[in-house]
VOBA-1610 file (N, C-alpha, C; in pm, whole numbers, padded with zeros to 5 digits, always signed):
BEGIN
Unk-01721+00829+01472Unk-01665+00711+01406Unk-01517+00731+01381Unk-01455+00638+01383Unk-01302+00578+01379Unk-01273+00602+01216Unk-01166+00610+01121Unk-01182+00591+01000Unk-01232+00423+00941Unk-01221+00340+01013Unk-01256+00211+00966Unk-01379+00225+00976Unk-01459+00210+01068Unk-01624+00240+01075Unk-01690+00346+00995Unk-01642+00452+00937Unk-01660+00484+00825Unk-01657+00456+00721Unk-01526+00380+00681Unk-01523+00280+00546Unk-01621+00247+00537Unk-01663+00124+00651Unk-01717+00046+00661Unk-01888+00062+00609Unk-01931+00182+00701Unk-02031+00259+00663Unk-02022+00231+00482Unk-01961+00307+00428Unk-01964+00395+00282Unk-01940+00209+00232Unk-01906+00117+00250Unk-01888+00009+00154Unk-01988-00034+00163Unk-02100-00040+00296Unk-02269-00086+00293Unk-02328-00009+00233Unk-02299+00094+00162Unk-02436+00170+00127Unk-02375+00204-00050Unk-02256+00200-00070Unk-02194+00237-00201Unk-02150+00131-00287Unk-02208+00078-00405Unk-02198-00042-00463Unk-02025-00063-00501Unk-01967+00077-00547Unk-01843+00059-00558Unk-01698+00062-00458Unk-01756+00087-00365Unk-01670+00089-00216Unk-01643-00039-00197Unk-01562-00063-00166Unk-01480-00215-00041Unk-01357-00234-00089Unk-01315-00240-00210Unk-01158-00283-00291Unk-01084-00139-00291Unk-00916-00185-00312Unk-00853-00040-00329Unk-00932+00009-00445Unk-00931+00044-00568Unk-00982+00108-00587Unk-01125+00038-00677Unk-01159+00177-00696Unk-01352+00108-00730Unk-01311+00093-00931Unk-01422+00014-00968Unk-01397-00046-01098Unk-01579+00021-01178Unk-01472+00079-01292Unk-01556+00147-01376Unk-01553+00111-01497Unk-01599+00014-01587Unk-01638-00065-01667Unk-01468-00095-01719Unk-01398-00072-01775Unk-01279-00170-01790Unk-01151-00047-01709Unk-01209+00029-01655Unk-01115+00126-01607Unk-01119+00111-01405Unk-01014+00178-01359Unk-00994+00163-01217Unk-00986+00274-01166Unk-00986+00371-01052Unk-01013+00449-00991Unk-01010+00484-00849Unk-00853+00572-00803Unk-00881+00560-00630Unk-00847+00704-00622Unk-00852+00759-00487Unk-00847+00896-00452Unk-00754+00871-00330Unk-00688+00953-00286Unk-00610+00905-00163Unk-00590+01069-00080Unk-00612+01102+00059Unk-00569+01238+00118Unk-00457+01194+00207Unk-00343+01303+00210Unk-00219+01272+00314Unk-00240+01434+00323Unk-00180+01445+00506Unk-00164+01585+00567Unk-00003+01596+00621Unk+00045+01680+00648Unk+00150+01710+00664Unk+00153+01620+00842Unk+00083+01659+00957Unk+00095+01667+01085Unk+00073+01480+01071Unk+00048+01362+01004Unk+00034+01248+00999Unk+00089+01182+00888Unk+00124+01254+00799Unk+00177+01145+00681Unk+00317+01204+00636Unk+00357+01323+00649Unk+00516+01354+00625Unk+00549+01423+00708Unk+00679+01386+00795Unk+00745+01317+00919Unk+00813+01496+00885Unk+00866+01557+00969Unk+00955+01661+00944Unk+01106+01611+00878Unk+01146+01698+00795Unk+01262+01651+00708Unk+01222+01592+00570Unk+01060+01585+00547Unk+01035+01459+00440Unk+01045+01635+00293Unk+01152+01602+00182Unk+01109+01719+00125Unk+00975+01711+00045Unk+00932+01818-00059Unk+00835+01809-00154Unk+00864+01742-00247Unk+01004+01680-00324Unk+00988+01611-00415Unk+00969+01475-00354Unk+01018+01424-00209Unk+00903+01280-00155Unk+00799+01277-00145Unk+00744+01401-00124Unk+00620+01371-00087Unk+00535+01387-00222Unk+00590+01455-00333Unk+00532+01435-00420Unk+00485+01265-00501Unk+00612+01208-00500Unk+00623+01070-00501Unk+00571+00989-00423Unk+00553+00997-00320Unk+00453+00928-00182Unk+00331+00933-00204Unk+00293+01099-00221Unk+00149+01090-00221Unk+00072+01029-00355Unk+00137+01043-00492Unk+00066+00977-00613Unk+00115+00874-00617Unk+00247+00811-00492Unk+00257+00672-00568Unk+00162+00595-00460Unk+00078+00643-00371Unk-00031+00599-00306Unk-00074+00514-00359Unk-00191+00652-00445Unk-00275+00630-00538Unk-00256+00471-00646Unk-00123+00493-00676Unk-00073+00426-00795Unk-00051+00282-00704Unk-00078+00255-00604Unk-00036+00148-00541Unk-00176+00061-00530Unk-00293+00163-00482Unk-00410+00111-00541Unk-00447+00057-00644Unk-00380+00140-00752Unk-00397+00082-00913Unk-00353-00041-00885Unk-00256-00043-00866Unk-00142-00223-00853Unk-00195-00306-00830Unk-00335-00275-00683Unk-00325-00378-00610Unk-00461-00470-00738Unk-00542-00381-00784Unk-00623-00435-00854Unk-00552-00473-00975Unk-00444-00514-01008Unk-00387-00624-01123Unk-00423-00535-01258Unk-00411-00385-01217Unk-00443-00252-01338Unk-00310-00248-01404Unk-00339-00173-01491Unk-00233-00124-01618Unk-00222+00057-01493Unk-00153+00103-01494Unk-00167+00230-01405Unk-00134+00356-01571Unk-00281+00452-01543Unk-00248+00526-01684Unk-00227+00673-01653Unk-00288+00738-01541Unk-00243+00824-01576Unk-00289+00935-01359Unk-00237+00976-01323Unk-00267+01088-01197Unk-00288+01189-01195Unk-00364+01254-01079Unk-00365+01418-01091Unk-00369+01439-00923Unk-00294+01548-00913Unk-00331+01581-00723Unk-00375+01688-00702Unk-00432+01735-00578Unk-00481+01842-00548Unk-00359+01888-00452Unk-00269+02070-00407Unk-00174+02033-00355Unk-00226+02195-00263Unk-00238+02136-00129Unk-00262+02290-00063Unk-00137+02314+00031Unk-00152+02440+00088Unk-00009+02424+00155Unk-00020+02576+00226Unk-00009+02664+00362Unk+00016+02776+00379Unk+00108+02883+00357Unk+00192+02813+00202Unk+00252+02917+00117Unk+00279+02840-00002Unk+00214+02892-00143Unk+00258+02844-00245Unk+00405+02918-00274Unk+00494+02843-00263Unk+00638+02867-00284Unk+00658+02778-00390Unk+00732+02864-00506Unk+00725+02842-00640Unk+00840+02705-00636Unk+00918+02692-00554Unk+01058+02569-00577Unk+00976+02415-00528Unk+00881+02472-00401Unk+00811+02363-00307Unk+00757+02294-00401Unk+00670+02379-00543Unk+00533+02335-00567Unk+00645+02213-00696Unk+00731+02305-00759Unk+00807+02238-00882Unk+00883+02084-00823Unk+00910+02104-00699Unk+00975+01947-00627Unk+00873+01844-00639Unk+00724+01888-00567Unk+00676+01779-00561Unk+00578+01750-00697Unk+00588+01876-00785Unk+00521+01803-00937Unk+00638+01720-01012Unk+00791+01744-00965Unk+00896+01662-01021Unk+00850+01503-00943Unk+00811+01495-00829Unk+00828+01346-00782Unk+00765+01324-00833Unk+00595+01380-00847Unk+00498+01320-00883Unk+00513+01305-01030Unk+00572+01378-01104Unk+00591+01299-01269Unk+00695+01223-01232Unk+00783+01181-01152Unk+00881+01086-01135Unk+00820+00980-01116Unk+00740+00957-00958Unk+00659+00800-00958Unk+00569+00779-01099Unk+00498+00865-01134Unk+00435+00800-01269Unk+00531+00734-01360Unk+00623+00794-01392Unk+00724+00765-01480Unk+00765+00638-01489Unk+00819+00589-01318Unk+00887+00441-01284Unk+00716+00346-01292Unk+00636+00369-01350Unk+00498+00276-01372Unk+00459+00310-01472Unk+00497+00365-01581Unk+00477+00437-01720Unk+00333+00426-01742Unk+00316+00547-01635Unk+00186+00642-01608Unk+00246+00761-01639Unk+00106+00863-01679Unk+00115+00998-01655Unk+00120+01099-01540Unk+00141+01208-01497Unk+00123+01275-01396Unk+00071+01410-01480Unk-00092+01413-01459Unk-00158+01540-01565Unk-00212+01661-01498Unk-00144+01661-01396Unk-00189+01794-01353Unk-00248+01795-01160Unk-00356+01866-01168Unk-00387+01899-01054Unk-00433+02005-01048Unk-00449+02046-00892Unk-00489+02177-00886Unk-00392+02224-00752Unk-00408+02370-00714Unk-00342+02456-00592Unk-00441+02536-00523Unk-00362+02531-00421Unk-00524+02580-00317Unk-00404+02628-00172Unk-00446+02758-00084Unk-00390+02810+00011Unk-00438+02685+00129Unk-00339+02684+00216Unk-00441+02563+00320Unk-00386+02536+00448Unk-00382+02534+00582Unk-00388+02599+00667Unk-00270+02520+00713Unk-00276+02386+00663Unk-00144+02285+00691Unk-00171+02193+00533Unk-00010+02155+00521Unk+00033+02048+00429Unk-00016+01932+00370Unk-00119+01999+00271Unk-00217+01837+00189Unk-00218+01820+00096Unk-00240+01685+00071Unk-00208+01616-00066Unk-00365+01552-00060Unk-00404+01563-00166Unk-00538+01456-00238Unk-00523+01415-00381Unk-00528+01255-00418Unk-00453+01212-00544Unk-00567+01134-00596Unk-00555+01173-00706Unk-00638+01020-00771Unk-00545+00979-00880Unk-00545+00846-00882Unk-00524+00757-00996Unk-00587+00687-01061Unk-00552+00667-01198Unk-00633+00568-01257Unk-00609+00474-01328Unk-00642+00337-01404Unk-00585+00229-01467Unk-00695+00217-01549Unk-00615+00074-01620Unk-00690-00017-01698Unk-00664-00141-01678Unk-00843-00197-01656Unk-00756-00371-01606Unk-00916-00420-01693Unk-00914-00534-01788Unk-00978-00611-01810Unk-01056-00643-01739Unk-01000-00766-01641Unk-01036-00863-01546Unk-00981-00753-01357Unk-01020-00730-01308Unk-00956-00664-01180Unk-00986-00769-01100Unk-00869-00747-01022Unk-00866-00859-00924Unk-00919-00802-00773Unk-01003-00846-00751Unk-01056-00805-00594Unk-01031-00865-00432Unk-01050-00808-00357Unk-01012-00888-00220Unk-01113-01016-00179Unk-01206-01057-00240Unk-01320-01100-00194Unk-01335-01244-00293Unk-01183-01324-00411Unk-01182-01418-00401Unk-01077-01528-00349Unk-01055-01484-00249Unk-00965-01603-00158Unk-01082-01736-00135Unk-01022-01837-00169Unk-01027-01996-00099Unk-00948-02049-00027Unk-01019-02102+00089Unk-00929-02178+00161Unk-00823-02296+00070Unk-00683-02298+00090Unk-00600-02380+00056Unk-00514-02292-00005Unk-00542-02163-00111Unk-00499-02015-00157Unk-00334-02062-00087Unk-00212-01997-00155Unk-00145-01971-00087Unk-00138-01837-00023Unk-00101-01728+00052Unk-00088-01624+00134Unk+00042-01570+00095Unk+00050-01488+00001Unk+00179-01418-00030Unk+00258-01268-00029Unk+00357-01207-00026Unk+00367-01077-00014Unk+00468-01058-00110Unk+00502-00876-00147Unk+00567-00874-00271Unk+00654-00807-00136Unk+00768-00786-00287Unk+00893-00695-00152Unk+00880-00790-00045Unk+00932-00653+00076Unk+00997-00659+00207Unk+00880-00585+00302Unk+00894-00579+00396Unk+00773-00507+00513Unk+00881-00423+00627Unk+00828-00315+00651Unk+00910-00227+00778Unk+00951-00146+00698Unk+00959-00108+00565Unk+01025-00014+00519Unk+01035+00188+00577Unk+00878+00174+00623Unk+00830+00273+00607Unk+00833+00321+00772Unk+00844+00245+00817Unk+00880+00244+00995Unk+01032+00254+01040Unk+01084+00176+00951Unk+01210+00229+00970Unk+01250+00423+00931Unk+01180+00389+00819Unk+01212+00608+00723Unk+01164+00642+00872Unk+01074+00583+00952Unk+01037+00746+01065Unk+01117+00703+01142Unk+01169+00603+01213Unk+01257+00592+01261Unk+01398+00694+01240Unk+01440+00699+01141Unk+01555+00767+01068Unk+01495+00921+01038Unk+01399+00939+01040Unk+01355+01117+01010Unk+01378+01159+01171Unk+01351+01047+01259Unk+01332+01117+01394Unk+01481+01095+01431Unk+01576+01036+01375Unk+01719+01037+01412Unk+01828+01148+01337Unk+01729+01222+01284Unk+01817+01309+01190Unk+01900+01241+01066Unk+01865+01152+01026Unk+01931+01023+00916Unk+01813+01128+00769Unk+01785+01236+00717Unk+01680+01288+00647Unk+01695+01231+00521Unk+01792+01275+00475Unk+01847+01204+00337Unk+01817+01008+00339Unk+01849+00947+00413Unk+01799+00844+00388Unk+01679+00789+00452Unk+01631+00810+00515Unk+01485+00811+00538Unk+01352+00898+00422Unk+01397+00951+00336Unk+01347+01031+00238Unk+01354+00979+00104Unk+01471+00861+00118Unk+01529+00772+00019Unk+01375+00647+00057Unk+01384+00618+00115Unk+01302+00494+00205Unk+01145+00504+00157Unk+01125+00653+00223Unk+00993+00685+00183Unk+00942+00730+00063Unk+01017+00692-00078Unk+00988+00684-00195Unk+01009+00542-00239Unk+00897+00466-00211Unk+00850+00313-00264Unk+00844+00308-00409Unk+00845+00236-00491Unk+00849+00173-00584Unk+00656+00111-00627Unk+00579+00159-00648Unk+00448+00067-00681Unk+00431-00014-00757Unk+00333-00106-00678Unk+00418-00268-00757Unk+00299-00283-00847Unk+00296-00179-00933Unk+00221-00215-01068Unk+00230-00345-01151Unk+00379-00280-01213Unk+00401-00440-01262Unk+00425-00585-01251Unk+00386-00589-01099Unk+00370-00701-00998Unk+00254-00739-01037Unk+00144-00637-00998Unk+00007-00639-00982Unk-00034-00716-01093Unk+00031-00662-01234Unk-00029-00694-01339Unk+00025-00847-01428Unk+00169-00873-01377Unk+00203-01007-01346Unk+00083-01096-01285Unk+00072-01061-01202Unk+00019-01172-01095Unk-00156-01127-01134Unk-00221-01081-01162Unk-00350-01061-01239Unk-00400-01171-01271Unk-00345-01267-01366Unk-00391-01391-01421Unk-00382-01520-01287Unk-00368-01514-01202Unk-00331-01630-01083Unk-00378-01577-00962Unk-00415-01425-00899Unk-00415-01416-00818Unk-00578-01430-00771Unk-00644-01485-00689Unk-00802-01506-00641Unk-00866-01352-00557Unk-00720-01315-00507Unk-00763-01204-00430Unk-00629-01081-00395Unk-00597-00969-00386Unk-00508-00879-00390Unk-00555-00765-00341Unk-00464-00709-00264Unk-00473-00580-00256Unk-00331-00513-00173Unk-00333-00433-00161Unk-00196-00367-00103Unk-00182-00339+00097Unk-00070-00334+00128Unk-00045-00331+00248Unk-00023-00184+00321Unk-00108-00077+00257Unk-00086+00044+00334Unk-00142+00001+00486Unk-00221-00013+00502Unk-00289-00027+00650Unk-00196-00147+00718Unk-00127-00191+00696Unk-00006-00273+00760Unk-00056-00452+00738Unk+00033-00523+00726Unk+00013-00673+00695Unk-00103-00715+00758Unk-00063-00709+00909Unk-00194-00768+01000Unk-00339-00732+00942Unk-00353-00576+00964Unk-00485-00554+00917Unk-00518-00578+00783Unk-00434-00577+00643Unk-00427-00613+00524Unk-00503-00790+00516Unk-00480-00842+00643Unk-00503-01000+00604Unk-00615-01016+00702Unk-00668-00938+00768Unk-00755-00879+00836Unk-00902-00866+00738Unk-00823-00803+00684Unk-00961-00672+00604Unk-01015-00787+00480Unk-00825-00859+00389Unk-00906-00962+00283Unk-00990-01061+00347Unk-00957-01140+00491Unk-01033-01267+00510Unk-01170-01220+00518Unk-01221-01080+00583Unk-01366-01038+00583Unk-01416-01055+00453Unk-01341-00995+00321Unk-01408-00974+00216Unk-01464-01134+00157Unk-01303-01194+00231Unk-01333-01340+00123Unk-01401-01433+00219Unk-01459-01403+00343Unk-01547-01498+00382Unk-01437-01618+00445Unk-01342-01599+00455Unk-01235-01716+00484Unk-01125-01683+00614Unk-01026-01768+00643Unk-00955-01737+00754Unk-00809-01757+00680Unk-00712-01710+00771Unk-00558-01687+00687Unk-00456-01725+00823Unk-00366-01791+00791Unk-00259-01865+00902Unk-00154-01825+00810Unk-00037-01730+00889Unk+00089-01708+00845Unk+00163-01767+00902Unk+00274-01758+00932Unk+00470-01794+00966Unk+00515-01663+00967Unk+00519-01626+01147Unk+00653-01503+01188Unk+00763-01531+01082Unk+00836-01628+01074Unk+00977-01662+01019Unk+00955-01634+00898Unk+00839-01700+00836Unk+00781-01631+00719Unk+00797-01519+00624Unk+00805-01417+00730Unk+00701-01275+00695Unk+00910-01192+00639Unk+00890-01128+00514Unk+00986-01056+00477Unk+01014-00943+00525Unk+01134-00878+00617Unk+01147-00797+00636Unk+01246-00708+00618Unk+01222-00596+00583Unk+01333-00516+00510Unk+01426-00462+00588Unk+01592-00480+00522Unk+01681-00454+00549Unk+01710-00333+00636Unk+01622-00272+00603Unk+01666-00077+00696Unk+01570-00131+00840Unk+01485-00233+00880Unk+01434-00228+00981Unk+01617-00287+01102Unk+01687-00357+01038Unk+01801-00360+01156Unk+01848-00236+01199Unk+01848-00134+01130Unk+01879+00006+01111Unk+01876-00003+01255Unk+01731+00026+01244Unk+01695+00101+01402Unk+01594+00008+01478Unk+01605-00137+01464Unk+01525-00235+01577Unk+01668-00337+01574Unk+01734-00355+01667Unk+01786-00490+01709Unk+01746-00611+01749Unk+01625-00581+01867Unk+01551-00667+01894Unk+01454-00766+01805Unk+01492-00900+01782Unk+01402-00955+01682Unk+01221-00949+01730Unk+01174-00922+01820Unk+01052-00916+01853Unk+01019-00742+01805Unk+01096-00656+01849Unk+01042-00551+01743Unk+01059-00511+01614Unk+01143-00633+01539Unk+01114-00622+01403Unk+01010-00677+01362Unk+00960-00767+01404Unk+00840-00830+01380Unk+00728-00720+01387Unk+00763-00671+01479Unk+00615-00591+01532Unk+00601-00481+01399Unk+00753-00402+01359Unk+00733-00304+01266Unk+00672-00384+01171Unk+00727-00500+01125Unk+00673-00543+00964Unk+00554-00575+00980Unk+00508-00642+01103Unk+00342-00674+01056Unk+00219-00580+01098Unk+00282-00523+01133Unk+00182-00385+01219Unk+00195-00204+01200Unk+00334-00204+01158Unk+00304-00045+01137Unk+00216+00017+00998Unk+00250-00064+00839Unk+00175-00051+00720Unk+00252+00067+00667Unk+00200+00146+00563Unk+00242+00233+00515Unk+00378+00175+00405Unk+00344+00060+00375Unk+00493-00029+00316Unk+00460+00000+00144Unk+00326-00041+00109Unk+00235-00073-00010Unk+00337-00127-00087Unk+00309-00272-00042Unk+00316-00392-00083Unk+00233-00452-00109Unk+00232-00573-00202Unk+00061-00639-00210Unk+00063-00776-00191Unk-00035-00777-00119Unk-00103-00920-00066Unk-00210-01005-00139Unk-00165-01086-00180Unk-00180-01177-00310Unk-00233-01298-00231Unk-00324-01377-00288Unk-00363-01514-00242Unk-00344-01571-00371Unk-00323-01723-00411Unk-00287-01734-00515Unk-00338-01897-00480Unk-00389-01986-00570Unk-00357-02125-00566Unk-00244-02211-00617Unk-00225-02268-00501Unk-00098-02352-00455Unk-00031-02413-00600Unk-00128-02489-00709Unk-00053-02535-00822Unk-00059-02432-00902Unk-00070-02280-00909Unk-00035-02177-00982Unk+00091-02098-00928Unk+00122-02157-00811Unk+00193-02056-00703Unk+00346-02049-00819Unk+00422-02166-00848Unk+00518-02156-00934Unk+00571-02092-00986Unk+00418-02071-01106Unk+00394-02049-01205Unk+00446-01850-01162Unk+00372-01842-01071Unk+00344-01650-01003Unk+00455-01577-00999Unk+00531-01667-00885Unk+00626-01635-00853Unk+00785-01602-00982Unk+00777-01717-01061Unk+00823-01718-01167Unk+00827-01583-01234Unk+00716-01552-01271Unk+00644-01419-01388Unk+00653-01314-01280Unk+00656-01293-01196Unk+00620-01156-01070Unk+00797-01093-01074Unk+00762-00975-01100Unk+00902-00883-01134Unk+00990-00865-01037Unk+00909-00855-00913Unk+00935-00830-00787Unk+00935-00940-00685Unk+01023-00977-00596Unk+01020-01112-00531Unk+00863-01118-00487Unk+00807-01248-00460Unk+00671-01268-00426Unk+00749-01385-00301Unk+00699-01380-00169Unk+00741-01435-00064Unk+00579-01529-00021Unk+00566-01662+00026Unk+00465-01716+00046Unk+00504-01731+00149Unk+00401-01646+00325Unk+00400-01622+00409Unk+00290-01720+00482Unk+00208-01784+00419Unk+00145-01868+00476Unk-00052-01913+00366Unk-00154-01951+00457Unk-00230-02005+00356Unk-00349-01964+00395Unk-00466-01975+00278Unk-00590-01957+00331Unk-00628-02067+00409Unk-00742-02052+00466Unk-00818-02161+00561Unk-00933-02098+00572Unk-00989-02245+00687Unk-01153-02230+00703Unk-01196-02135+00830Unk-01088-02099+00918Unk-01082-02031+01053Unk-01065-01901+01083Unk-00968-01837+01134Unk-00975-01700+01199Unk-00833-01715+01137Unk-00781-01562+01146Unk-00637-01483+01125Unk-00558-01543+01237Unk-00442-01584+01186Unk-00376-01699+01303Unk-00185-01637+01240Unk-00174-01617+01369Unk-00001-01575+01342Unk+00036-01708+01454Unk+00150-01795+01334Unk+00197-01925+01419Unk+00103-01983+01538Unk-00030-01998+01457Unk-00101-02059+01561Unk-00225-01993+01631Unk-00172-01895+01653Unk-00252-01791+01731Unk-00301-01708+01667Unk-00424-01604+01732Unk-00500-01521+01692Unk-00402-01435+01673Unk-00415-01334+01505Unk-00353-01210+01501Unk-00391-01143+01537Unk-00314-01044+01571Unk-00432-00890+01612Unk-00463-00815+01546Unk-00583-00742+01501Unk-00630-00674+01391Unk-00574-00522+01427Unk-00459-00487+01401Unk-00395-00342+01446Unk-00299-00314+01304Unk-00299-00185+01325Unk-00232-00222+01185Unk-00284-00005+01198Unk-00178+00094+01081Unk-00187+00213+01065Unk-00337+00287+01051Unk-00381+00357+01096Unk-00496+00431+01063Unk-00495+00577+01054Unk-00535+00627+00925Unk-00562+00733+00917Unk-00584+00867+00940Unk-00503+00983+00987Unk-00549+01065+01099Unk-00527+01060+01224Unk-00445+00927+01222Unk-00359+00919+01393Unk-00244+00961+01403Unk-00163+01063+01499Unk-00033+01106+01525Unk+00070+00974+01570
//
């Protein structure tokens, strides 16, 4: 099995599987693994990746419209080097910090290559899940898209310093928790836009029509795509952005956008049909797990 057909597996048989993270009576809960040879690019240091890997986690919290309270990681590595380990417990109390969360610890472990395993956790009343979109919903995104395609772009150009800048996102907690009261359905864009609007129309039983012209894309993707057809391609297909994808109804939309800390961009709408980019079928492609 593929990592999706595994999900997939574990969400038929596990009552709390299918949403970023699973919901435990008013509390939230996700776990996240990153390896060195697929998730940090050479040049990426330990205090990004410290920040990367719990602000994962913490992006999950977001997407469910959580309060984000508190992280812990597991950190293996084939040399505990005392500066390595202090960088990336500095990021990782750093991303908690910019979401006024905790960062409580963890554990250390010898390990044959470069891993991170995170959990986070929240508090949300009401959590918002992928599985209530209605057709008519508007289709929205926070931020910009390509961010994270551009950083490898720039790690593989020797650009380290700012590609390292790039790959420390911002988690849009207090987006999440803005938009909590309006949103039908949410969740975040690690697995990339396409598959993100992919994965909600399954949950919600519904179909989703965007606008290329639409779709926000971030400034560092001119960096290193000129071509307007491969900026497109980075923003809706590479992922790794964690941004969140919000459905919202149309006479609340105002209202969202208004209160949302972070720009909220309306990229297009629910419907009764299939995933439609300007018309056409999207393609369900989008980052996976464990791929070079």
């Amino acid at each position: 099995m593929d990592e999706r057909e595994a999900l997939a597996m574990l969400a038929s048989e596990l009552d709390g599987a299918g949403d970023d993270a699973a919901v435990i009576g008013e509390q939230v809960i996700t776990t996240d693994m990153l390896h060195e040879a697929t998730d940090f690019p050479e040049g990426t240091t330990r205090y990004t990746a410290g920040w990367r890997a719990v602000g994962a986690s913490l992006s999950d919290v977001a997407a469910m419209g959580a309060r984000a309270t508190a992280a812990v990681a597991a950190y293996g590595a084939p040399d505990l080097d005392s500066e390595e380990i202090r960088a990336f417990v500095a990021g990782a109390s750093d991303v908690c910090e910019a979401v006024d969360a905790a960062y409580v610890g963890g554990d250390l472990d010898g390990h044959g290559e470069f891993t991170v395993a995170t959990t986070a956790l929240g508090d949300a009343d009401e959590p918002v899940l992928r599985s209530g979109a209605d057709p008519g919903d508007a289709v929205c995104v926070t931020g910009t898209l390509g961010r994270s395609a551009a950083a490898l772009e720039l790690f593989d150009n020797g650009r380290i310093e700012r590609a390292n800048d790039l790959f420390r996102f911002e988690p849009r907690v207090a987006a999440g928790r803005a938009l909590a009261g309006d949103a039908t359905a949410m969740m975040d864009s690690s697995d990339g836009l396409a598959r993100s609007l992919h994965q909600l129309a399954e949950a919600s039983d519904c179909g989703v029509g965007i606008e290329s012209d639409a779709v926000p894309i971030h400034d560092a993707v001119v960096e290193v795509a000129t071509d307007a057809t491969e900026r497109r391609e980075l923003g809706l297909f590479f992922g790794e952005d964690f941004e969140l994808v919000v459905t919202v109804p149309e006479d609340r939309l105002d209202a969202a956008v208004e209160r949302c800390p972070t720009p909220l961009t309306r990229i297009g709408h629910v419907t009764d049909g299939g995933v439609e980019l300007d018309g056409e079928p999207l393609p369900d492609r989008g980052f996976t797990h464990g791929e070079e």
